[in-house]
N, C-alpha and C positions, 0 to 999 in steps of 0.2 A: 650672696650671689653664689659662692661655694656649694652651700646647700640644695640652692636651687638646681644647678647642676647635678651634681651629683644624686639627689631625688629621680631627677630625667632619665639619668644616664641606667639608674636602677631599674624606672620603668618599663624601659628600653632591653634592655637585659631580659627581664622576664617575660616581655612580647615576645622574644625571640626565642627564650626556651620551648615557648608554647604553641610556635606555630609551626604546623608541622611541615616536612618536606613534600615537594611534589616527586609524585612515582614516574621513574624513568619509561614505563612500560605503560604508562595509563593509555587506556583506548578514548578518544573522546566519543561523547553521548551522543544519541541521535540527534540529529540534526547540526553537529556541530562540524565544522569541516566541509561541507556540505556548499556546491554553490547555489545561491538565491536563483529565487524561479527567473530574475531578471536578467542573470549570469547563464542562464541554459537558455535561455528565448534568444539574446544577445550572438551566441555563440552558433546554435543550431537554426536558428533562424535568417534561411538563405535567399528567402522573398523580402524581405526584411518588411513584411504586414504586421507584425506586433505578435502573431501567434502562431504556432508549429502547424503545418499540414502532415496530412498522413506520412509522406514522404519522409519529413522533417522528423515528428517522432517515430517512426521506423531507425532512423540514423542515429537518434537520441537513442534507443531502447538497447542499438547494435554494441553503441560504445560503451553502454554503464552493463551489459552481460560482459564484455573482455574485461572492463575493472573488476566487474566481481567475481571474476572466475568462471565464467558460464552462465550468470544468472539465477533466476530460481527457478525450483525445480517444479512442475506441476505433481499433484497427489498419482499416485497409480490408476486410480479410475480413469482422472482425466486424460492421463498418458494413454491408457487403455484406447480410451475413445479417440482422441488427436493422433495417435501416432499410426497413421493408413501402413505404413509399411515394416513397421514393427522391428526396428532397429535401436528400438532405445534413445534414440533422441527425436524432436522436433526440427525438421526442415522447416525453410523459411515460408514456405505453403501451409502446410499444418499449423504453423503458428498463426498464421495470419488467417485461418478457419476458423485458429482457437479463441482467437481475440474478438474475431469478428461474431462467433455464438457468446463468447461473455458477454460483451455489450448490447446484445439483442437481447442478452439474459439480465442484464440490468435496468435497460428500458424498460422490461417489462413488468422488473418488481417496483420501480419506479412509478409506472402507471398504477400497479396496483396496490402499493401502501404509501403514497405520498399523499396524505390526506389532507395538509395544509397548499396542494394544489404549487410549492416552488419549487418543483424541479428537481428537490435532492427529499434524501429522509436523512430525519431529524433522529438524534437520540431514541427517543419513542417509536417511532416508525421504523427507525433501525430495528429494535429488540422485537418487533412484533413479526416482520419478515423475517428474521434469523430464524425464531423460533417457527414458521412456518415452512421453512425448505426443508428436503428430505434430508438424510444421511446420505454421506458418503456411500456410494455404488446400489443407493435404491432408486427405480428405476420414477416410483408415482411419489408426486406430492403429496404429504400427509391428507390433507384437504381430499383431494382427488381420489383416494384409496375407500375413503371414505363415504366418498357420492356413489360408488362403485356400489359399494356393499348393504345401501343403504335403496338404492336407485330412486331417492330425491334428487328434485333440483333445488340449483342455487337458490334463494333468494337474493333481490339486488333493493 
């Protein structure tokens, strides 16, 4: 019985040399810390219908830019373009221009590389539209530039 013990106690000992400390300073991972989408619907969700309206996320968007300091920042071009009065930041109009061309700009590459017809893209339909938007501050789609210079049309 002795032995037995003392075996343990050994094992025990060396689990413990070897597992290391946790860092006072660790930052947790994405998505850790973080409340679940049913903790944000829950909270912001002031019709209580199950999903945020414009309103609702507008309120949602307002509180996680003061957590994060301001929120993020858009690229120079975009700023370029959204910011009507050139102040350096985004008023609550220009933003809500801005949001409103993104998602007109999403619909549309949605329309046009969602080839499995669900409403989103996939992996593959992802890389195929990335690969087809212009850079950053050119003004024609690669495609587009193209037809231009070429003065064919599309084929559909």
């Amino acid at each position: 019985m002795k032995k037995i013990l003392i075996f343990l106690s050994a094992i025990g000992l060396m689990i413990g040399m070897y597992a290391k400390p946790e860092k006072a300073g660790k930052r947790p991972s994405p998505g850790e810390g973080r409340p679940s989408r049913e903790e944000i619907i829950k909270k912001f969700d002031k019709d209580g219908d199950g999903k945020l309206s414009d309103e609702e996320k507008a309120e949602l968007r307002k509180k996680m830019a003061q957590r994060s300091g301001g929120g993020r920042k858009l690229p120079p071009f975009l700023m370029k373009k959204f910011d009507k009065d050139r102040d350096g930041k985004l008023s609550d109009e220009e933003k809500a221009e801005a949001r409103k061309a993104m998602e007109a700009r999403r619909k549309e590459m949605i329309e046009k590389f969602d080839k499995d017809g669900d409403g989103k893209l996939n992996e593959e339909e992802r890389k195929v539209a990335m690969a087809s938007r212009p850079k950053p501050g050119e003004g024609a789609k690669p495609e587009e530039g193209k037809k231009k210079k070429k003065g064919k049309k599309e084929k559909k």
